[in-house]
C-alpha positions as semicolon CSV with decimal commas, in nm:
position;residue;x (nm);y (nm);z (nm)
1;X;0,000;0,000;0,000
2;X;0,164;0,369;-0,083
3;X;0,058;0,593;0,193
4;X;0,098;0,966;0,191
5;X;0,173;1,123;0,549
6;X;0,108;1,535;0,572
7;X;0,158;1,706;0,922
8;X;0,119;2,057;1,015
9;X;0,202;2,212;1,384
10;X;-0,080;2,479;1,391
11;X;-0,415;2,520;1,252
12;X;-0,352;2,838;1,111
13;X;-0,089;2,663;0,871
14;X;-0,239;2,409;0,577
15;X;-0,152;2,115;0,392
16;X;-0,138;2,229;0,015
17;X;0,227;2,270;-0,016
18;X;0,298;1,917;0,115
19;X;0,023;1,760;-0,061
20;X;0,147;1,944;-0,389
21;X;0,489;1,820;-0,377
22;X;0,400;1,464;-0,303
23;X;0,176;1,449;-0,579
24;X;0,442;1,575;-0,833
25;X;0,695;1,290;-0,725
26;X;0,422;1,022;-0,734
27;X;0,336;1,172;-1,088
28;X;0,709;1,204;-1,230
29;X;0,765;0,846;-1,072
30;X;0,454;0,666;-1,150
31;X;0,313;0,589;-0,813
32;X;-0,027;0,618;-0,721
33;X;-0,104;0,680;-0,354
34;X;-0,389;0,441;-0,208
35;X;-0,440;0,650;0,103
36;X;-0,355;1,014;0,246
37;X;-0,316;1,059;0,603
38;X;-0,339;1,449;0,740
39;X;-0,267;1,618;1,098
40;X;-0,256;1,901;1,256
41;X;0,011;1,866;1,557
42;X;0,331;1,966;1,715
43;X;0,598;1,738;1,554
44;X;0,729;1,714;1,968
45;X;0,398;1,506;2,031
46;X;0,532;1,180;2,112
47;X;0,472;0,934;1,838
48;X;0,227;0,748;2,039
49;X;-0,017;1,074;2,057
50;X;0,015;1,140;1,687
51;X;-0,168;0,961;1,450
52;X;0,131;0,892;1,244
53;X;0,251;0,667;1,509
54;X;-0,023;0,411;1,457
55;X;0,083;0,422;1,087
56;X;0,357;0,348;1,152
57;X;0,290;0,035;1,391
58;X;0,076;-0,096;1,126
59;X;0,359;-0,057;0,777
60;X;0,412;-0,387;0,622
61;X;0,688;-0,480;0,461
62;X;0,593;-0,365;0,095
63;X;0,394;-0,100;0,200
64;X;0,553;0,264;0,126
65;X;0,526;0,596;0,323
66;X;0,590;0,874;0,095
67;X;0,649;1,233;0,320
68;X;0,727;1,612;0,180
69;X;1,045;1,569;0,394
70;X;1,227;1,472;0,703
71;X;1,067;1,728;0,934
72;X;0,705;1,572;0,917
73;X;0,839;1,278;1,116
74;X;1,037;1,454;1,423
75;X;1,156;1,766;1,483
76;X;1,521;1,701;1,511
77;X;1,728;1,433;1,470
78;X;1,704;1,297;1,837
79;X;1,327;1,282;1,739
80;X;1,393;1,086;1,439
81;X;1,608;0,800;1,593
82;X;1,381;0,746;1,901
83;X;1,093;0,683;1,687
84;X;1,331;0,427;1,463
85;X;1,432;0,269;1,801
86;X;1,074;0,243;1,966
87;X;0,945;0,085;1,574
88;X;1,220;-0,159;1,481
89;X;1,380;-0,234;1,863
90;X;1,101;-0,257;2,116
């Protein structure tokens, strides 16, 4: 399953942007996304209390996550590898 994840912090700020850019790589690279998944929260939620952490928890092993970029998924680096430790070592 390709699954497109799009995060804002605020509800003043939208989605367009992201959803415009992922669209243009799926379109250049031939990939059709089956399902978009949108939220509005502060990337220092803890994965658990953002619906991207279920997501996660539920990827298969074919499935692909296609983001805007790195940011949607943590705020900083330390963010980044205690979500890969709490999805591929716990």
């Amino acid at each position: 399953m390709v699954i497109a994840y799009i995060r804002v912090s605020t509800e003043k700020q939208n989605t367009e942007n992201q959803k415009f850019e992922i669209e243009k790589y799926c379109k250049v690279n031939g990939i059709v996304v089956e399902k978009w998944v949108e939220e509005k929260i502060s990337g220092l939620k803890k994965m658990k209390e953002r619906m991207l952490g279920g997501l996660l928890s539920k990827l298969k092993k074919d499935d692909l996550l296609i983001i805007s970029e790195l940011s949607r998924l943590g705020r900083n680096l330390r963010n980044l590898k205690i979500f890969m430790i709490e999805k591929y070592f716990v």
